[in-house]
Structure formats: structure tokens, C-alpha cells
C-alpha positions as CSV (number, residue, x, y, z in Angstrom):
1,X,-7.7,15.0,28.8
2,X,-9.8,16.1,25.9
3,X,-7.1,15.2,23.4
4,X,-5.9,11.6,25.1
5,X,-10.4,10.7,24.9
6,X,-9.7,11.7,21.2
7,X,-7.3,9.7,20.2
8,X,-8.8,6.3,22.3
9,X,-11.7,7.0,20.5
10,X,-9.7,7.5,17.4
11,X,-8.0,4.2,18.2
12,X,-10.8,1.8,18.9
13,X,-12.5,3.0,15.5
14,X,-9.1,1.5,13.7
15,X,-9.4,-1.5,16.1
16,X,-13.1,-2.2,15.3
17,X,-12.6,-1.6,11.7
18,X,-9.6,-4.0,11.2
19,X,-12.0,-6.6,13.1
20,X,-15.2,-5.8,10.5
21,X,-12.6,-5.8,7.2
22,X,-11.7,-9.1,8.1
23,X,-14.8,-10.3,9.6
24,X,-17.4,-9.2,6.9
25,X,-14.8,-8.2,4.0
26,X,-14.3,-4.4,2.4
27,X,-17.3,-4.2,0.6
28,X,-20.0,-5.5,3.1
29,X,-18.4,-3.4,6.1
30,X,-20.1,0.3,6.4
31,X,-19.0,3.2,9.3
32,X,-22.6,2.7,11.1
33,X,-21.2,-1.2,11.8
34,X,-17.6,-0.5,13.2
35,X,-19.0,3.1,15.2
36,X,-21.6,0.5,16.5
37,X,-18.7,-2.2,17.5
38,X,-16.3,0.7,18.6
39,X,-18.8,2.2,20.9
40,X,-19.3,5.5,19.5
41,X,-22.1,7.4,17.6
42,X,-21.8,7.0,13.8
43,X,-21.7,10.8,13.4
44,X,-18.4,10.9,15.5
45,X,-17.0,8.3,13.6
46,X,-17.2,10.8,10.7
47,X,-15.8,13.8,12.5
48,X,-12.5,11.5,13.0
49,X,-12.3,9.8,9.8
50,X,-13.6,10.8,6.3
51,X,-15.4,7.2,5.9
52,X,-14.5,4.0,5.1
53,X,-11.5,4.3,2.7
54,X,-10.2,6.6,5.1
55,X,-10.1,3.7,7.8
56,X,-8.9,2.1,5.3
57,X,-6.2,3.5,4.0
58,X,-5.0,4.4,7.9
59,X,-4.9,0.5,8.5
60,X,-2.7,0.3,5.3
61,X,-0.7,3.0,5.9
62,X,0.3,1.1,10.1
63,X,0.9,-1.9,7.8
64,X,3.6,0.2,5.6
65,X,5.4,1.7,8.4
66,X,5.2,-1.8,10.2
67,X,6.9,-3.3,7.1
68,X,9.0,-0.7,6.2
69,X,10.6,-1.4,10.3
70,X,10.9,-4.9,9.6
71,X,12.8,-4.2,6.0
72,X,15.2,-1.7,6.9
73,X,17.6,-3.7,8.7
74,X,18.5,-5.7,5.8
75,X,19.3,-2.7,3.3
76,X,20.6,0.1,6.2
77,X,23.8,0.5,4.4
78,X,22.4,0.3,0.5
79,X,22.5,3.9,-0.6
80,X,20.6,3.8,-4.0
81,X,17.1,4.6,-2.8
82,X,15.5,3.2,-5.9
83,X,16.7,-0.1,-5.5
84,X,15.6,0.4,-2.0
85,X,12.1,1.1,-2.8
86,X,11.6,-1.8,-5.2
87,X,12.7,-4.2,-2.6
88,X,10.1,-2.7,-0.2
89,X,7.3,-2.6,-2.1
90,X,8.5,-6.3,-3.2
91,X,9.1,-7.5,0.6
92,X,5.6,-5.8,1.7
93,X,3.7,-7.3,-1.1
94,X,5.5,-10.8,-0.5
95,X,3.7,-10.8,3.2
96,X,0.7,-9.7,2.0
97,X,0.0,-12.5,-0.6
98,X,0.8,-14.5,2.1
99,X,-3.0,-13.7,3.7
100,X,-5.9,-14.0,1.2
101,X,-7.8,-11.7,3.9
102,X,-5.4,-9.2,4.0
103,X,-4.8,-9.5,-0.1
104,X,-8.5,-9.2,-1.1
105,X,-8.7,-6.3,1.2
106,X,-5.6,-3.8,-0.2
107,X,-7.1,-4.7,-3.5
108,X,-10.9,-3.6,-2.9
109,X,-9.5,-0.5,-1.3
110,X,-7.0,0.5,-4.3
111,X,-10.0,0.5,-6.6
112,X,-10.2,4.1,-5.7
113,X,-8.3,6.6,-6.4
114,X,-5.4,7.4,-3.7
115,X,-3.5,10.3,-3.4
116,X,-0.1,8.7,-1.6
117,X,1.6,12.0,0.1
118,X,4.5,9.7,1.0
119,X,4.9,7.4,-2.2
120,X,5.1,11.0,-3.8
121,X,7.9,12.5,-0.9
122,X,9.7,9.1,-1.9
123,X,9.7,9.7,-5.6
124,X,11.1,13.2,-5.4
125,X,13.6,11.7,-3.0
126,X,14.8,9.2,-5.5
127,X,14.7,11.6,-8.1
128,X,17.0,14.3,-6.6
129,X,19.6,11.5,-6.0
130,X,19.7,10.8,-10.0
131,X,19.3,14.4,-10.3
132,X,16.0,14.3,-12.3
133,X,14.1,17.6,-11.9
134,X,10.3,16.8,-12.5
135,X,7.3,18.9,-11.8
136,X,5.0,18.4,-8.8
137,X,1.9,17.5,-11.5
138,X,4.0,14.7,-13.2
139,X,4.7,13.1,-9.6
140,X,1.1,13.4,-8.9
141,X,0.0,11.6,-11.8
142,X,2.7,9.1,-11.6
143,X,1.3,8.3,-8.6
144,X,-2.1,8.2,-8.8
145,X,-2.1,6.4,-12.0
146,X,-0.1,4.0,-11.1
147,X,-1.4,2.7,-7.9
148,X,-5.4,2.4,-9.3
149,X,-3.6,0.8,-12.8
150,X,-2.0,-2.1,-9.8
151,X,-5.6,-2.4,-8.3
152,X,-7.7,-2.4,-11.1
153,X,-5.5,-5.2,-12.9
154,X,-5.3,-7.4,-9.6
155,X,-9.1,-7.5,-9.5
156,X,-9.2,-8.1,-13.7
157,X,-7.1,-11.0,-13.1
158,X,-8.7,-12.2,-9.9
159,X,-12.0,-12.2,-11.7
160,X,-14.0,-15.7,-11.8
161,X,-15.0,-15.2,-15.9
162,X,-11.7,-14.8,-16.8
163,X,-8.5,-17.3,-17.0
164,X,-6.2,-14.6,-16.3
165,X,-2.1,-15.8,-17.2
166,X,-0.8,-12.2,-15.4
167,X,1.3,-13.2,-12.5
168,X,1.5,-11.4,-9.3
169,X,5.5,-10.6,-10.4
170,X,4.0,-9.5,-14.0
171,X,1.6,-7.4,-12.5
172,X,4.1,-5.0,-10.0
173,X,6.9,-5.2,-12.4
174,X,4.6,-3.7,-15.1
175,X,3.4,-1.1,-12.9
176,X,7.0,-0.1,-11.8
177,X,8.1,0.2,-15.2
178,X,5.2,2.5,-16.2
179,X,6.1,4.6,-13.1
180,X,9.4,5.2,-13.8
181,X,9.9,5.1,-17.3
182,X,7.1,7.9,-17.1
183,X,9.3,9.6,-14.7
184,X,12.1,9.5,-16.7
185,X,14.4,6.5,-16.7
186,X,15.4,3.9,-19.4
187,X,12.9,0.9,-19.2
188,X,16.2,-1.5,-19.2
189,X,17.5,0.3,-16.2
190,X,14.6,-0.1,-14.4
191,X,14.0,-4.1,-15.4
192,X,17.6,-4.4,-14.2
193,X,17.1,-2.8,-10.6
194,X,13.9,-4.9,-10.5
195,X,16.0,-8.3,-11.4
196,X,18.5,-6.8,-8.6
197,X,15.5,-6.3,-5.9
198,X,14.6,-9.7,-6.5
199,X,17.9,-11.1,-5.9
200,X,17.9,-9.3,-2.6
201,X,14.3,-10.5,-1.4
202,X,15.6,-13.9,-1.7
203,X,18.0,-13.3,0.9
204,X,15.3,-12.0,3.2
205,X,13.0,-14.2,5.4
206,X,9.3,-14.0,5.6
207,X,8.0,-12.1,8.7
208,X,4.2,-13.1,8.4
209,X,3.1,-9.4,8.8
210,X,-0.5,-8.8,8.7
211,X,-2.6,-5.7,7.7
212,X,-6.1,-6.6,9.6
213,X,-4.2,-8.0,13.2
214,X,-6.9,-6.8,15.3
């Protein structure tokens, strides 16, 4: 009983939290206001989630596995898991652009740094098919780096001051190549598999996914 009161409460926190992110934004929204709207004590809030870019980053991470349902069926029988991964991250990003709401809020939350336990679980994965051996740190920092480098250049270019010419396409190509070049492959190789994951998206329809469905 104790553990199914847990995880309601657990669940109406995510619920009022998707509703105050797109509502009031990332920035404006504080704990105190979605405890208030999910009914609980703002200390409790914090004994089930870390703050906000926890809530946060649980709300992305339902979005990922939503997406990553959605994408599968069209690549079930590809067996290079690189190329997989590009498509993914292409196919997920693709919806998201698609919802300003949703767009400005992955953006304000990748400001901080992330520690991504299954972008790293992933990386290994892909690396052990190509038969690259890489130590745990190098993973860790080509994954950390990597994901703040995407958010801090998305809110450079999204800046009012400046007449940014980066495209959304130059911006997670660049950040792909830094990744894995880093982690050891040839920069053509990777701009190839990129040219290849793009060929594939084409062939895939929108969904209209959304991170802040509430």
C-alpha cells in the first residue's frame, strides 16, 4: 500500500510538473509551485526527486523511451547500431522541433550538466560492435561534453543579439562528429553514416510526439 501511495504521489509530481513547464516555461517554474499543484508538501517533493532538473530530466527521459517505441519499427532488422543511434537521436529531435514549447524546454534543461547512464550504456554498446576498447572516463566525458556543447550552442544561436547562420542539422551533426571522432572513429566515416541516417529519416513519417503532454 505504502509503495503503490509512493509512486501516485511520485506520478502526479511528473504530471503537475509537465503542466507548470509548459504553462510558466523552465525557468519561471520552481518545486514549491508543482508540490503546490500536485497536492503534496514541498519537502516531499524533494524526498522523491532531487529538484527541478530532476523532474526534468525524468519527463525527457518518458519522451526518449516514447520515441525510441515509435522508431524501432522502422530499423528492427538494421544491425549497425551506430547508424541506428544517429537515426534516433535525428527522428526524436525532428518531433521535438516540431513544438516550440517542448524545444525551448530540452534546451533550458541541457544547460546543465547531465550525466546520461544510458547514452553512455549505448556508446559502449556501439563500441564493442566495432571492437573499440575505450575507458569508462573517456565515455564519461564524451558524454557529458557533448550534450552541454548541443545545449549551450542551441541557446547561442537562439539568442535575440545575435543573427546566428547555425542550422538545427549543423548544430547535431557537429556534435556527433565531436563525439565520435573523440571516441575514435574517422570524421569521414561518421559524416557518411550521418548522410545515411538522413536518407532513412526521409522514409519515416512524423509522429507529433510531445515531451510536456500533460
Amino acid at each position: 500500500m505504502e509503495y503503490k501511495k509512493s509512486e501516485q504521489i511520485r506520478n502526479n509530481l511528473l504530471k503537475a510538473a509537465k503542466h507548470q513547464f509548459y504553462e510558466n516555461g523552465f525557468e519561471k517554474t520552481t518545486v514549491r509551485s508543482i508540490a503546490k499543484e500536485a497536492g503534496v508538501n514541498h519537502a516531499l517533493a524533494y524526498y522523491h526527486f532531487d529538484g527541478k532538473y530532476d523532474l526534468a530530466h525524468k519527463i525527457i527521459d518518458e519522451y526518449h523511451v516514447k520515441s525510441e517505441v515509435c522508431f524501432t519499427p522502422y530499423m528492427q532488422d538494421e544491425e549497425n547500431l551506430l547508424l541506428k543511434l544517429l537515426t534516433l537521436y535525428r527522428f526524436s529531435l525532428r518531433e521535438i522541433y516540431n513544438s516550440k514549447k517542448d524545444f525551448d524546454f530540452y534546451i533550458a534543461v541541457y544547460q546543465k550538466v547531465y550525466y546520461d547512464a544510458d547514452l553512455i550504456i549505448h556508446l559502449k554498446e556501439i563500441l564493442n560492435q566495432y571492437g573499440i576498447d575505450i575507458e569508462d572516463k573517456k565515455l564519461e566525458i564524451a558524454t557529458i561534453t557533448s550534450s552541454v556543447s548541443w545545449g549551450h550552442l542551441y541557446s547561442d544561436k537562439n539568442m535575440s543579439n545575435q543573427r546566428s547562420t547555425l542550422t538545427n542539422r549543423d548544430i547535431i551533426d557537429a556534435i556527433d562528429i565531436m563525439r565520435w571522432t573523440y571516441l575514435g572513429f574517422e570524421k569521414q566515416y561518421i559524416e557518411d553514416m550521418i548522410e545515411k541516417s538522413y536518407e532513412i529519416l526521409e522514409n519515416i513519417p512524423m509522429h507529433h510526439l510531445r515531451i510536456l503532454e500533460y
